[in-house]
N, CA, C and O of each residue as an XYZ file, in Angstrom:
924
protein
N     184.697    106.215     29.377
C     184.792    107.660     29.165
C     185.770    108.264     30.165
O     185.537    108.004     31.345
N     186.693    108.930     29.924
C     187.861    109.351     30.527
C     187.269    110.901     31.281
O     186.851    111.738     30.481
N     187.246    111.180     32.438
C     186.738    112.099     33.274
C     187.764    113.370     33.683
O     188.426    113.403     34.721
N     187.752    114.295     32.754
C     188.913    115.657     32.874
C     188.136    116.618     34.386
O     186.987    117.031     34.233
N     188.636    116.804     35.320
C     188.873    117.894     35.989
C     188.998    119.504     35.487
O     190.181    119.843     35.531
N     188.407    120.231     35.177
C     188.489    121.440     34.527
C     188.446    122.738     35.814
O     187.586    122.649     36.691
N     189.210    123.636     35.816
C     189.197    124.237     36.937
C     189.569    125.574     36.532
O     190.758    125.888     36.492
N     188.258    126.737     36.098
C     188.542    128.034     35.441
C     187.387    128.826     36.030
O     186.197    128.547     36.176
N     188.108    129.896     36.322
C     187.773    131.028     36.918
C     186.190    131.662     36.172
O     185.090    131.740     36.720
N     186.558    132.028     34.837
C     186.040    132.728     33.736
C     184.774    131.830     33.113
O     184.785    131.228     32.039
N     183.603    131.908     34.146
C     182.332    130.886     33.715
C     181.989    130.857     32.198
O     181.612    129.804     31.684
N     182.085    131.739     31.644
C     181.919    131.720     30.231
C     182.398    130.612     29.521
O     181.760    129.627     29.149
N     184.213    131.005     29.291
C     185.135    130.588     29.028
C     184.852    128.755     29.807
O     184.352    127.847     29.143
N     185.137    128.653     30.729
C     184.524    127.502     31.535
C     183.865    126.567     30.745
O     184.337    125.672     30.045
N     182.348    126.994     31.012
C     181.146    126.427     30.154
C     181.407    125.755     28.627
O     181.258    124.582     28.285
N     181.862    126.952     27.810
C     182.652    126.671     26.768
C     183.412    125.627     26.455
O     182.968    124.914     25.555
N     184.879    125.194     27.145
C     185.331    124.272     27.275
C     184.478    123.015     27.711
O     184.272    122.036     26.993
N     184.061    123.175     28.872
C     183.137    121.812     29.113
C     182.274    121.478     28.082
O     182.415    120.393     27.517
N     181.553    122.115     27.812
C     180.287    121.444     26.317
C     181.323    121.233     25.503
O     181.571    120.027     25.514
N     182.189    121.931     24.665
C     183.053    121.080     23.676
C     183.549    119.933     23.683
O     183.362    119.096     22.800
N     184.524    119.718     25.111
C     184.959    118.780     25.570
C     183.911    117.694     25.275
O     183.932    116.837     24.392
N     183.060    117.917     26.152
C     181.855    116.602     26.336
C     181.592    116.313     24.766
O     181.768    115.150     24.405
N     181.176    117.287     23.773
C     180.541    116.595     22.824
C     181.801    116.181     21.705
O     181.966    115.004     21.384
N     182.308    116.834     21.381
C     183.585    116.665     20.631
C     184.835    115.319     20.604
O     185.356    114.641     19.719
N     184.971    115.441     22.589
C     186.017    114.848     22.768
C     185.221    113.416     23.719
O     185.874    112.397     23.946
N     184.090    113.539     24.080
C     183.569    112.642     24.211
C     183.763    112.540     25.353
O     183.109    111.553     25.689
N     184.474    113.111     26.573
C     184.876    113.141     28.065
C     183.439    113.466     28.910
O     182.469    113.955     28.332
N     183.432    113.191     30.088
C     183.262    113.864     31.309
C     183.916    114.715     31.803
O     185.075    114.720     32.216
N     182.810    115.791     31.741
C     183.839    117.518     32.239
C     183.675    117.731     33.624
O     182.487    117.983     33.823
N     184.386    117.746     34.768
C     183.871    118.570     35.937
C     183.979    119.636     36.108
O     184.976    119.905     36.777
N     183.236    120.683     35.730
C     184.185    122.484     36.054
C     183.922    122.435     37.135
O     183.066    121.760     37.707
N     185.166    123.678     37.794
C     185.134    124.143     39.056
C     185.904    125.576     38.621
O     186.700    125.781     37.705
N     185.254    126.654     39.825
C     185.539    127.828     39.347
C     186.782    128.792     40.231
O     187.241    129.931     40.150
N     187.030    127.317     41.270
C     188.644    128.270     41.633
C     189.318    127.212     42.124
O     188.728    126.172     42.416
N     190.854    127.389     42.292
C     191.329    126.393     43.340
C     190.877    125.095     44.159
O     190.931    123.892     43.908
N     190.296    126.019     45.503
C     189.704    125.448     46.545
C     188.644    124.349     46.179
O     188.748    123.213     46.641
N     187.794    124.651     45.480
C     186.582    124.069     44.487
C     186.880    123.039     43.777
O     186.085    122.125     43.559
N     188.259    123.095     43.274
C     188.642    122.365     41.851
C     189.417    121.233     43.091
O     189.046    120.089     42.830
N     190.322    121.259     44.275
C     190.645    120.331     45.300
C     189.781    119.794     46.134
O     189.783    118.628     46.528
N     189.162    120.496     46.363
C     187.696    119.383     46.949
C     187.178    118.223     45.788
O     187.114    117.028     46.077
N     186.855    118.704     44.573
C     186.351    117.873     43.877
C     187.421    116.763     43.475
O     187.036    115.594     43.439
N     188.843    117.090     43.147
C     189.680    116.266     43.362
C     189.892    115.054     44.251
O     190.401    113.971     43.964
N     189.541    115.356     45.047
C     189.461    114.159     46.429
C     187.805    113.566     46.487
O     187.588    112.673     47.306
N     186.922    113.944     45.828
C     185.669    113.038     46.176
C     185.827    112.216     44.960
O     185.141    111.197     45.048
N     186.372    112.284     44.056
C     186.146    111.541     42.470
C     187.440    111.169     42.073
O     188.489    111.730     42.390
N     187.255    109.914     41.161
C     188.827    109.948     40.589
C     188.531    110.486     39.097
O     187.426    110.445     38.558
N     189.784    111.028     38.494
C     189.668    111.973     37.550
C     191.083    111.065     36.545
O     191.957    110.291     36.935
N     190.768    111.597     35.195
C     192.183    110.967     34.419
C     193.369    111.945     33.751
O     194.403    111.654     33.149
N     192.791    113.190     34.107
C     193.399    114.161     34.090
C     192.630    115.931     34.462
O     191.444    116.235     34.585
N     193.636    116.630     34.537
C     193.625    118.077     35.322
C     193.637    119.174     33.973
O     194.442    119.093     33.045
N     192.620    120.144     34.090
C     193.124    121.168     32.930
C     193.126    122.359     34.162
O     192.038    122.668     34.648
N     193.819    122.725     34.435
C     194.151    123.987     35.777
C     194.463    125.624     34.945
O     195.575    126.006     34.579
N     193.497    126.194     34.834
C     193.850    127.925     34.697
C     194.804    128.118     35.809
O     194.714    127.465     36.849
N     195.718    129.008     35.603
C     196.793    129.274     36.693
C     196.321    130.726     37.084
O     196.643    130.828     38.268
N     195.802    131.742     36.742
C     195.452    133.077     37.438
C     194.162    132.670     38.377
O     193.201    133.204     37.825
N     193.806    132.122     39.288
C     192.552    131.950     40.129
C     192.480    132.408     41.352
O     193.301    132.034     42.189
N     191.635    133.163     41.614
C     191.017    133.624     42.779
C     191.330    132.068     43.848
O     191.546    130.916     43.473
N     191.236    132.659     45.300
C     191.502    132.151     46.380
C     192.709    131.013     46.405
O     193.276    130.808     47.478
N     193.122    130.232     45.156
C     194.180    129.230     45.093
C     193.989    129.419     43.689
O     192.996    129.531     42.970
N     195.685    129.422     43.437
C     196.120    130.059     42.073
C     196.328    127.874     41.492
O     196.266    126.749     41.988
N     196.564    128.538     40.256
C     196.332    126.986     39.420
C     198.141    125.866     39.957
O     198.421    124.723     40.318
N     198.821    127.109     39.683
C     200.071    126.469     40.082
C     200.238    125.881     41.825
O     200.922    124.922     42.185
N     199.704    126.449     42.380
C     199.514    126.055     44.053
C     198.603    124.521     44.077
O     198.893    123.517     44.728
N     197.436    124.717     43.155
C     196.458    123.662     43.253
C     197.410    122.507     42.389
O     197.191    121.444     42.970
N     198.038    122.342     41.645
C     198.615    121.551     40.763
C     199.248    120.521     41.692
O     199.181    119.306     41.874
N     200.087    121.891     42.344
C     201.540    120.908     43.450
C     200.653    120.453     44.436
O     200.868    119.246     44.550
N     199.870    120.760     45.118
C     198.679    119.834     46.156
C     198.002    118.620     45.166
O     198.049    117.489     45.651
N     197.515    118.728     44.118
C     196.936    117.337     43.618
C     198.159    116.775     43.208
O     197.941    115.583     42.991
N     199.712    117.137     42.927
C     200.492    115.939     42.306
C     200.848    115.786     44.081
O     202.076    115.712     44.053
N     200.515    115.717     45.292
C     201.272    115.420     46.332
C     199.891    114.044     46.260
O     199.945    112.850     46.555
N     199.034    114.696     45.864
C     197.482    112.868     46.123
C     198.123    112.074     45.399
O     198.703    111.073     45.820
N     198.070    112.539     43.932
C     198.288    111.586     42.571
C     199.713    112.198     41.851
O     199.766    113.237     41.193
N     200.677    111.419     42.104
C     202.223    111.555     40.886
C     202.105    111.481     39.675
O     203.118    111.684     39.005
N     200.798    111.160     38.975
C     201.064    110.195     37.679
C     199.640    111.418     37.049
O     199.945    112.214     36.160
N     198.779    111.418     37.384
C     197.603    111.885     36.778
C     198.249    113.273     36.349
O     198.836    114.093     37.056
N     197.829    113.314     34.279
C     198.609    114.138     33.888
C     197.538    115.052     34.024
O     196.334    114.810     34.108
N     198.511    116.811     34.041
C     198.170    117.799     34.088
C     198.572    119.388     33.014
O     199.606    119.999     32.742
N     197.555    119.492     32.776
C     197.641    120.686     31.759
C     197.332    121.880     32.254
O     196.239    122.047     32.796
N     198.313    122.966     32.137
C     197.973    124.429     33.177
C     198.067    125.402     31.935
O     198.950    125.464     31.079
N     196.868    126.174     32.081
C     196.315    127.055     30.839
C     196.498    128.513     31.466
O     196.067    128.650     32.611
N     197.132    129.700     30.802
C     197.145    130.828     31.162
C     197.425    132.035     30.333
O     198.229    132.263     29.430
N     196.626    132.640     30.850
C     197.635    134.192     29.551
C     198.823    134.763     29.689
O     199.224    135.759     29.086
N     199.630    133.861     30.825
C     200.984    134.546     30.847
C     201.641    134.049     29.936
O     200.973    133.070     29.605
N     202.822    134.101     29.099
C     203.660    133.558     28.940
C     204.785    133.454     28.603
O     205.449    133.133     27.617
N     204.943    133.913     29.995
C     206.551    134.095     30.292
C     207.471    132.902     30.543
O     207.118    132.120     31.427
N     208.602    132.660     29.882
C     209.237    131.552     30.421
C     209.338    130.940     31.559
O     209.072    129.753     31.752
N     209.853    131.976     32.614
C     209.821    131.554     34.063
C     208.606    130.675     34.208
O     208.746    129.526     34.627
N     206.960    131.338     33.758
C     206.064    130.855     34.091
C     205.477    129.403     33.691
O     204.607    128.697     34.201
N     206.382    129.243     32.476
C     206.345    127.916     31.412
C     207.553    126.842     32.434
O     207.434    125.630     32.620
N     208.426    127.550     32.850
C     209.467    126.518     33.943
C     208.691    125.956     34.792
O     208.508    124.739     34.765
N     208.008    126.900     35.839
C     207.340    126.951     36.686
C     206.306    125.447     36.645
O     206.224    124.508     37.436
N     205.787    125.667     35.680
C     204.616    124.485     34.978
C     205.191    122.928     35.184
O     204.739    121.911     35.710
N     206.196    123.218     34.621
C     206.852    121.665     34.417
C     208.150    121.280     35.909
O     208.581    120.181     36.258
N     208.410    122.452     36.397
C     208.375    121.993     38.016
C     207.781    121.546     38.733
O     208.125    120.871     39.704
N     206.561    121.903     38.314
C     205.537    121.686     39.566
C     204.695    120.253     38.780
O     203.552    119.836     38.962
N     205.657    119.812     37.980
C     204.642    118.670     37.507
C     204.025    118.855     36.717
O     203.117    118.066     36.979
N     203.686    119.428     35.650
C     202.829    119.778     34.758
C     203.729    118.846     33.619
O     204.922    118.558     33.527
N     202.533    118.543     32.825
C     202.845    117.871     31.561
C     202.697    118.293     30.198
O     203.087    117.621     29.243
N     201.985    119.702     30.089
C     201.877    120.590     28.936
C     201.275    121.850     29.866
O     200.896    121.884     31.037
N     201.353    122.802     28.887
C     200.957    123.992     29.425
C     200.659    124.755     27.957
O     201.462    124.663     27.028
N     199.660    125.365     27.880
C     199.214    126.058     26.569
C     198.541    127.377     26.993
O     197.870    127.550     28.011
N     198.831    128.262     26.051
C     199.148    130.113     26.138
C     197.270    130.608     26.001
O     196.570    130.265     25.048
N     196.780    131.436     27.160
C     195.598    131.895     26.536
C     196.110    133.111     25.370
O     197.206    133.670     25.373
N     194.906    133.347     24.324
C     193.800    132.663     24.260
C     194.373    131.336     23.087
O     195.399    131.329     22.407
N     193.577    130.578     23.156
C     193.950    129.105     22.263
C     193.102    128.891     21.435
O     192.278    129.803     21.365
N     192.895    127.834     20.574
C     191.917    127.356     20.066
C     191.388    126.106     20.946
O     192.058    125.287     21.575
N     190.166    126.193     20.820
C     189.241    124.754     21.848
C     189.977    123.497     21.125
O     190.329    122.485     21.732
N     190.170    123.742     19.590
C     190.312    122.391     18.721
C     191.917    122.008     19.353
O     192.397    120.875     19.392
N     192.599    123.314     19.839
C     194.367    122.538     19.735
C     194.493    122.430     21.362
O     195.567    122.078     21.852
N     193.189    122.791     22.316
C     193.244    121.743     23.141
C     192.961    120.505     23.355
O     193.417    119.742     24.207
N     191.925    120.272     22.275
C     191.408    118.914     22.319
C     192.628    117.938     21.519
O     192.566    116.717     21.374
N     193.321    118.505     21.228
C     194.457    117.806     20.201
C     195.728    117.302     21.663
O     196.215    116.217     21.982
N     195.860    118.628     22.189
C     197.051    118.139     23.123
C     196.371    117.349     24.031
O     197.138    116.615     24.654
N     194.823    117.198     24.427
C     194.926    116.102     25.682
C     194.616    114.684     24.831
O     194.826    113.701     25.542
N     194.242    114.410     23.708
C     194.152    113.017     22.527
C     195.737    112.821     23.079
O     196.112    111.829     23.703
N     196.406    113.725     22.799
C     197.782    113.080     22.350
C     198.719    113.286     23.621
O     199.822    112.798     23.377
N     198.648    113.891     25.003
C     198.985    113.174     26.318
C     198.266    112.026     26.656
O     198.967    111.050     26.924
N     196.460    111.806     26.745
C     196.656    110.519     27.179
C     197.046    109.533     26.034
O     196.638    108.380     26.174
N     197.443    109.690     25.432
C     197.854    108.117     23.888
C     198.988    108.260     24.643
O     199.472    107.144     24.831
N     199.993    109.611     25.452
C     201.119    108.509     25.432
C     201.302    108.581     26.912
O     202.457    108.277     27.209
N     200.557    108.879     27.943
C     199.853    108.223     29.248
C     199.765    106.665     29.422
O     200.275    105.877     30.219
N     198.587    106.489     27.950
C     198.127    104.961     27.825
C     199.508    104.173     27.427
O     199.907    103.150     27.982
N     200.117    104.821     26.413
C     201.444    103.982     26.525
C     202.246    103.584     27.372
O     202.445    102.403     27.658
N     202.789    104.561     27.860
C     203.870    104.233     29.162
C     203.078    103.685     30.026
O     203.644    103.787     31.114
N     201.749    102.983     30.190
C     200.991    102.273     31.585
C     200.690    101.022     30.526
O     199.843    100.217     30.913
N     201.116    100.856     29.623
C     200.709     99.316     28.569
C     199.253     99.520     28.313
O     198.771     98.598     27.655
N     198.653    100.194     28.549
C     197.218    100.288     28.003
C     197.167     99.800     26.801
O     197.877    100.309     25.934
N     196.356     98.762     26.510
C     196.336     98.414     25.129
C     195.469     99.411     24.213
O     194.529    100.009     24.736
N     195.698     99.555     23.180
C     195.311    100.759     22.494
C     194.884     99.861     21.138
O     195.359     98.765     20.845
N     193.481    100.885     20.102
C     192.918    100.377     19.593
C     194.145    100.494     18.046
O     194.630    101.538     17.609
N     194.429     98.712     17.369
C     195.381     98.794     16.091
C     195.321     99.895     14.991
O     194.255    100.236     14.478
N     196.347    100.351     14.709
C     196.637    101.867     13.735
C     196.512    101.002     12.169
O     196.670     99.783     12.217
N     196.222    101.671     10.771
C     196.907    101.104      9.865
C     198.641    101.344      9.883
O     199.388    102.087     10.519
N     198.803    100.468      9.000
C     200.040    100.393      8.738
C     200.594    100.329      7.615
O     201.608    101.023      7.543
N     200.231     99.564      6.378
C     200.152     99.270      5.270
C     198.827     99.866      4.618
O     197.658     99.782      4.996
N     199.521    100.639      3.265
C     198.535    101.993      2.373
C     199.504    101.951      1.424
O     200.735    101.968      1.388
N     198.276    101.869      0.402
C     198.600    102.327     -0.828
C     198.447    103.173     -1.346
O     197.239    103.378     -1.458
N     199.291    104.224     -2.000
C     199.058    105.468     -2.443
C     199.280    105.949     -4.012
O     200.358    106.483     -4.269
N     198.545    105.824     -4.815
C     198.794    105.554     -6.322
C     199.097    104.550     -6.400
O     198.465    103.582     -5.979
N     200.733    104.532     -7.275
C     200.797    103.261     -7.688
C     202.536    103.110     -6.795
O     203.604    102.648     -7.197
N     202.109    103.771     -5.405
C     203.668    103.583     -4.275
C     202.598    103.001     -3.254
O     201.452    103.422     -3.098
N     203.444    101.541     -2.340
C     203.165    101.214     -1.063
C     204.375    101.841     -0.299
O     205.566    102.063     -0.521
N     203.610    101.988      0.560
C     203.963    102.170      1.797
C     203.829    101.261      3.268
O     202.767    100.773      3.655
N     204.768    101.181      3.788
C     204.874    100.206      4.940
C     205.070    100.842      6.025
O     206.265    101.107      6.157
N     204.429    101.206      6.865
C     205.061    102.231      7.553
C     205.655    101.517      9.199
O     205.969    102.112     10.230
N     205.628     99.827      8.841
C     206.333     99.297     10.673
C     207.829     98.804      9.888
O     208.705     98.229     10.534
N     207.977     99.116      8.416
C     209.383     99.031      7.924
C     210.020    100.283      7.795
O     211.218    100.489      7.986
N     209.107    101.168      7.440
C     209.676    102.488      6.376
C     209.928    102.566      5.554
O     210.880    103.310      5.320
N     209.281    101.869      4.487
C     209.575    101.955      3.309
C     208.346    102.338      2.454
O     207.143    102.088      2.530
N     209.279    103.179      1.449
C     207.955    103.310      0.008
C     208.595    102.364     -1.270
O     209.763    102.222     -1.629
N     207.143    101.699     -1.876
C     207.787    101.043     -2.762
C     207.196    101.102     -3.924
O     205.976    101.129     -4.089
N     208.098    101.125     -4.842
C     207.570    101.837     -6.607
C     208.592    101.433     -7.485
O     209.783    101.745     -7.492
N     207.531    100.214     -8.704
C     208.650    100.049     -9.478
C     209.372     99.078     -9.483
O     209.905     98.694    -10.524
N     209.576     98.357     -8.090
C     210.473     97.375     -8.021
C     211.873     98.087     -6.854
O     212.723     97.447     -6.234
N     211.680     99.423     -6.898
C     212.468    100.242     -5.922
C     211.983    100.600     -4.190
O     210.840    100.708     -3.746
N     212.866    100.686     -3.700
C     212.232    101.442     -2.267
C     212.938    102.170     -1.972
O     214.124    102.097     -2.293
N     212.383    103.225     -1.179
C     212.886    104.369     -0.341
C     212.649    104.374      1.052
O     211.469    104.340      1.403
N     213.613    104.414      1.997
C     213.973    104.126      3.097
C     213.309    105.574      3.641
O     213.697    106.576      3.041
N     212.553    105.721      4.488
C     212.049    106.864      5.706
C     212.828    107.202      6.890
O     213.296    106.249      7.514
N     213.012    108.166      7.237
C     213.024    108.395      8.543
C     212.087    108.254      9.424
O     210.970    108.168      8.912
N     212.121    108.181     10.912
C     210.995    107.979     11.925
C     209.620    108.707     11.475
O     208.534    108.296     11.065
N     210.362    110.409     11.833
C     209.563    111.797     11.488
C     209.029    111.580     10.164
O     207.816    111.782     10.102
N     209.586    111.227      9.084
C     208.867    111.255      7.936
C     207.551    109.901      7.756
O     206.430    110.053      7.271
N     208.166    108.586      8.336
C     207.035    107.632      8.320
C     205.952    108.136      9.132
O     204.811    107.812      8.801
N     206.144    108.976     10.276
C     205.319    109.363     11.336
C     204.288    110.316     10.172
O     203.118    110.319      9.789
N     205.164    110.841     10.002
C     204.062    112.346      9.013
C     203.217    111.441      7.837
O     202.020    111.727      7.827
N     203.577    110.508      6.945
C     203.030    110.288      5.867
C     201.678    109.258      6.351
O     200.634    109.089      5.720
N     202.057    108.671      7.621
C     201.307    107.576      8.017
C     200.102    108.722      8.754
O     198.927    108.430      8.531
N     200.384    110.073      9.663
C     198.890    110.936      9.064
C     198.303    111.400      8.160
O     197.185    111.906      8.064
N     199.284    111.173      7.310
C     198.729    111.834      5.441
C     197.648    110.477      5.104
O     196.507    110.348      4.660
N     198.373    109.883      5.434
C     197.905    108.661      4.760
C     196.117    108.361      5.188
O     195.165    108.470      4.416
N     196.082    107.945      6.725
C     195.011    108.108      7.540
C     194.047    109.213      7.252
O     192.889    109.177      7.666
N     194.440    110.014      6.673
C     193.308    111.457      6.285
C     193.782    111.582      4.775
O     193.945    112.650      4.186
N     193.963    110.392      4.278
C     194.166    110.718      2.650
C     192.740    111.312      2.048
O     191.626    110.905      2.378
N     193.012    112.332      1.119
C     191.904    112.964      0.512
C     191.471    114.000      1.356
O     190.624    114.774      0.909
N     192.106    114.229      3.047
C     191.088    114.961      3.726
C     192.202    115.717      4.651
O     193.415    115.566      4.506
N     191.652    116.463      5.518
C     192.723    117.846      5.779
C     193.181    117.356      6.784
O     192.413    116.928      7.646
N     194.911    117.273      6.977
C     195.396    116.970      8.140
C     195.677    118.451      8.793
O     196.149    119.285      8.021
N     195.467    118.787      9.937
C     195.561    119.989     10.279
C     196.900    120.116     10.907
O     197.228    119.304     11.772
N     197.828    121.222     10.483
C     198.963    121.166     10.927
C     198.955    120.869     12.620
O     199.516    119.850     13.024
N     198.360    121.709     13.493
C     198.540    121.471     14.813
C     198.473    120.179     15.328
O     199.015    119.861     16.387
N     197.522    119.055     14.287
C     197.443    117.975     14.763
C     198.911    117.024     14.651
O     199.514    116.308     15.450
N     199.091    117.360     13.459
C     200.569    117.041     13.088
C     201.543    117.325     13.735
O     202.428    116.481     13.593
N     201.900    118.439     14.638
C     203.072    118.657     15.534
C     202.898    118.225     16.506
O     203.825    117.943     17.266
N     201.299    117.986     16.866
C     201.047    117.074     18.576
C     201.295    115.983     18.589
O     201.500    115.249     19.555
N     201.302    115.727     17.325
C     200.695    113.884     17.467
C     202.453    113.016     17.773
O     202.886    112.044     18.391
N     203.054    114.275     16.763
C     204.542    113.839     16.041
C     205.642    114.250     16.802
O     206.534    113.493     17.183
N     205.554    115.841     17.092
C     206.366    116.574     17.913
C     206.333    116.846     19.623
O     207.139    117.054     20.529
N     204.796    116.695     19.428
C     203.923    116.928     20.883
C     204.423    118.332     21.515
O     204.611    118.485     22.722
N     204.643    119.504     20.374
C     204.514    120.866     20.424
C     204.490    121.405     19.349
O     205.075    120.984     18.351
N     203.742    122.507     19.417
C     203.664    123.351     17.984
C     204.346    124.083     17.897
O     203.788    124.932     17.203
N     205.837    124.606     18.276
C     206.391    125.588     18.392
C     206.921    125.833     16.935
O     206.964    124.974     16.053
N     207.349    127.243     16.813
C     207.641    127.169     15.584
C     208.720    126.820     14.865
O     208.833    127.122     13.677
N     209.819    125.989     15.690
C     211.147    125.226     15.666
C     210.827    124.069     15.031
O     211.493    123.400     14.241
N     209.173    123.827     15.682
C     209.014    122.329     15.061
C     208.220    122.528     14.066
O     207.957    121.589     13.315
N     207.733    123.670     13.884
C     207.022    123.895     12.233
C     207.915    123.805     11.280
O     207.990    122.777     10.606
N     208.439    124.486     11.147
C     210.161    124.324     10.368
C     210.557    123.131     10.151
O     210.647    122.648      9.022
N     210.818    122.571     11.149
C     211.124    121.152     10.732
C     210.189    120.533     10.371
O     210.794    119.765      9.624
N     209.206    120.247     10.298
C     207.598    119.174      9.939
C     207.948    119.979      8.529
O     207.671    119.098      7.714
N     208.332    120.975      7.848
C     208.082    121.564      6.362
C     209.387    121.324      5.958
O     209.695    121.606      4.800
N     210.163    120.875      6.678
C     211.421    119.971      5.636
C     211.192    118.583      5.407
O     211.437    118.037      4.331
N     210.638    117.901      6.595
C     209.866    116.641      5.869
C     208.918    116.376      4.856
O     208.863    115.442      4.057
N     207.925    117.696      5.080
C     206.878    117.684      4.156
C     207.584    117.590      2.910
O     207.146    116.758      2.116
N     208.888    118.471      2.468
C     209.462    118.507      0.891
C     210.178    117.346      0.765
O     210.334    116.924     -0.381
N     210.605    116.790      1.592
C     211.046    115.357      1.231
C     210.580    114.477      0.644
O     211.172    113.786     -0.185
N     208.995    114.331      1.128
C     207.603    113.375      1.336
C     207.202    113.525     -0.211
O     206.818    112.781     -1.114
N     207.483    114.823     -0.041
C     206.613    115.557     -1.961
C     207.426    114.779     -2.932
O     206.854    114.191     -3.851
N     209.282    114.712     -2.738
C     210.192    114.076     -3.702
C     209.972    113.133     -3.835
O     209.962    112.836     -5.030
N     209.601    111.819     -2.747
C     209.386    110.611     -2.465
C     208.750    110.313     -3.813
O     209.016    109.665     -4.825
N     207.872    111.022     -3.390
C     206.225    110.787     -4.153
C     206.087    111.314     -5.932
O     205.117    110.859     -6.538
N     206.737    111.943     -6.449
C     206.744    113.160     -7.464
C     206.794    112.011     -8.528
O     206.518    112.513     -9.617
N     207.056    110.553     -8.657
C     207.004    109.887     -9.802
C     205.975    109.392    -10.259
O     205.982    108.899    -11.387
N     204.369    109.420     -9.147
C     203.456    109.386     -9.314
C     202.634    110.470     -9.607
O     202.158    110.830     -8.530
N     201.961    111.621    -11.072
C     201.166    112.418    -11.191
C     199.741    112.279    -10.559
O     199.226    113.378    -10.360
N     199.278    111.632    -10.338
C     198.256    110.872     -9.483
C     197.942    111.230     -7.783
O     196.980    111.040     -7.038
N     199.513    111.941     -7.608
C     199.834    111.806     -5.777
C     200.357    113.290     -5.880
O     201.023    113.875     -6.734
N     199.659    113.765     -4.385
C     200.065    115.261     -4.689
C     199.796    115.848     -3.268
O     198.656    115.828     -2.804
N     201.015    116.452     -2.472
C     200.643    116.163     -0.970
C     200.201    118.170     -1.376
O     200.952    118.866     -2.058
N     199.203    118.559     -0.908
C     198.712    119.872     -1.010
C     198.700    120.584      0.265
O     198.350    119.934      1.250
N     199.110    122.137      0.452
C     199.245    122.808      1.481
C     197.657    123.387      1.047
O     197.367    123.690     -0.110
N     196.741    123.470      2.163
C     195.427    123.717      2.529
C     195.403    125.294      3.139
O     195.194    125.292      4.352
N     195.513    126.161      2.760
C     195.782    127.815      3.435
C     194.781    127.703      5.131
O     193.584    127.502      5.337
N     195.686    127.890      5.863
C     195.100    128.445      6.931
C     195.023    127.276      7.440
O     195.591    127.359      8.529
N     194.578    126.032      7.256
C     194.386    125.095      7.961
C     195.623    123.528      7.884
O     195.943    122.748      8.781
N     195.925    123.572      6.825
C     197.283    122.221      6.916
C     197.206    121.709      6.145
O     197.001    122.506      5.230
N     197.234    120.456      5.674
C     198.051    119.841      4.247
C     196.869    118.414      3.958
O     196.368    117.697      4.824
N     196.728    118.365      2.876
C     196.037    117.287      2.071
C     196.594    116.114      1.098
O     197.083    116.537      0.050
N     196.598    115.244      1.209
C     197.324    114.008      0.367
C     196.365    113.622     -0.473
O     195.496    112.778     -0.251
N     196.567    114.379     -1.642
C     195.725    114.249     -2.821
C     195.961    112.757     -3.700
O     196.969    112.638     -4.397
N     195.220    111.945     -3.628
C     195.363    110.751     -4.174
C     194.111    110.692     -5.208
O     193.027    110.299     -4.777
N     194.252    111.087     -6.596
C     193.239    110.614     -7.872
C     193.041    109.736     -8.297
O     192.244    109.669     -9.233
């Protein structure tokens, strides 16, 4: 069980995060409710990552950040705030930060960005990680997704990275809702809306790919993200 450091002012808010975390994401939560609090506990325990509010009483989140990356270089860190001002988004990734996300958020698209820093934490340290599919069939098209190819007919169609990346979550939640945010973390590892744009020019690509099968039908889900309808 991977042990997050949580360090927020706002006990409510706090609490909140920790019970989700724990039951949802399956972690060990430590809250701490300022700075000072959140660096003490830093040094009695080892932790696998930092979620740091940056507005805090007695030691602000950005002060506490640059003191724990002077212990630990590597242990990633996420700094949460209602500012968000560029400077303050620079600021983040000066001081070492490895994401930074805007209050207020959703609990779910934090639990999405720390899945998808440590997967690629565990990567860059060789962590062996548990085997993905790879090979899916979708109607009457395979898909290969460590070639890139779809195949129908006796024909194939060659993928791009981004597009094998996207269909191979369609695929994994075939029949069931891929939620866009999960899709720009997993793929883009931001949701900005530069990269929404782009994830919805792949999506119409994905649809052409597919359009010779009536059977296959990638569906936009209102409000929540897209479904790979397979009958």
């Amino acid at each position: 069980m991977k042990r997050i450091l949580l360090v927020e002012d706002d006990p409510n808010l706090g609490l909140l995060l920790q019970d989700y975390l724990q039951l949802k994401g399956k972690f060990d939560v430590i809250l701490c409710v300022d700075g000072e609090e959140g660096l003490r506990a830093f040094g009695k325990q080892e932790f696998d990552m930092c979620i740091l509010d940056v507005m805090m009483p007695k030691k602000d989140g950005f002060t506490l950040g640059k003191e724990i990356r002077k212990i630990n270089q590597h242990i990633p860190i996420i700094f949460a705030t209602a500012k968000a001002m560029m400077e303050d988004k620079a600021s983040a990734y000066d001081l070492g930060g490895d994401d930074y996300i805007t209050k207020p958020f959703r609990i779910e698209e934090l639990l999405l960005r720390i899945n998808a820093l440590l997967k690629r934490v565990s990567a860059k340290e060789g962590v062996e990680v548990s085997p993905v599919e790879t090979q899916f069939q979708i109607g009457d098209y395979t898909f290969d997704y460590t070639t890139q190819l779809i195949h129908f007919n006796g024909q194939q169609q060659k993928l791009s990275t981004k597009e094998a990346e996207l269909l191979q979550l369609l695929c994994l939640k075939k029949n069931a809702v891929l939620t866009r945010e999960e899709a720009l973390l997993s793929i883009w590892h931001d949701d900005n809306y530069f990269n929404g744009r782009s994830m919805d020019v792949f999506l119409s690509k994905l649809r052409k790919y597919l359009r010779e099968d009536p059977k296959v039908e990638i569906l936009n889900v209102h409000g929540k993200g897209y479904k790979l309808l397979v009958n």
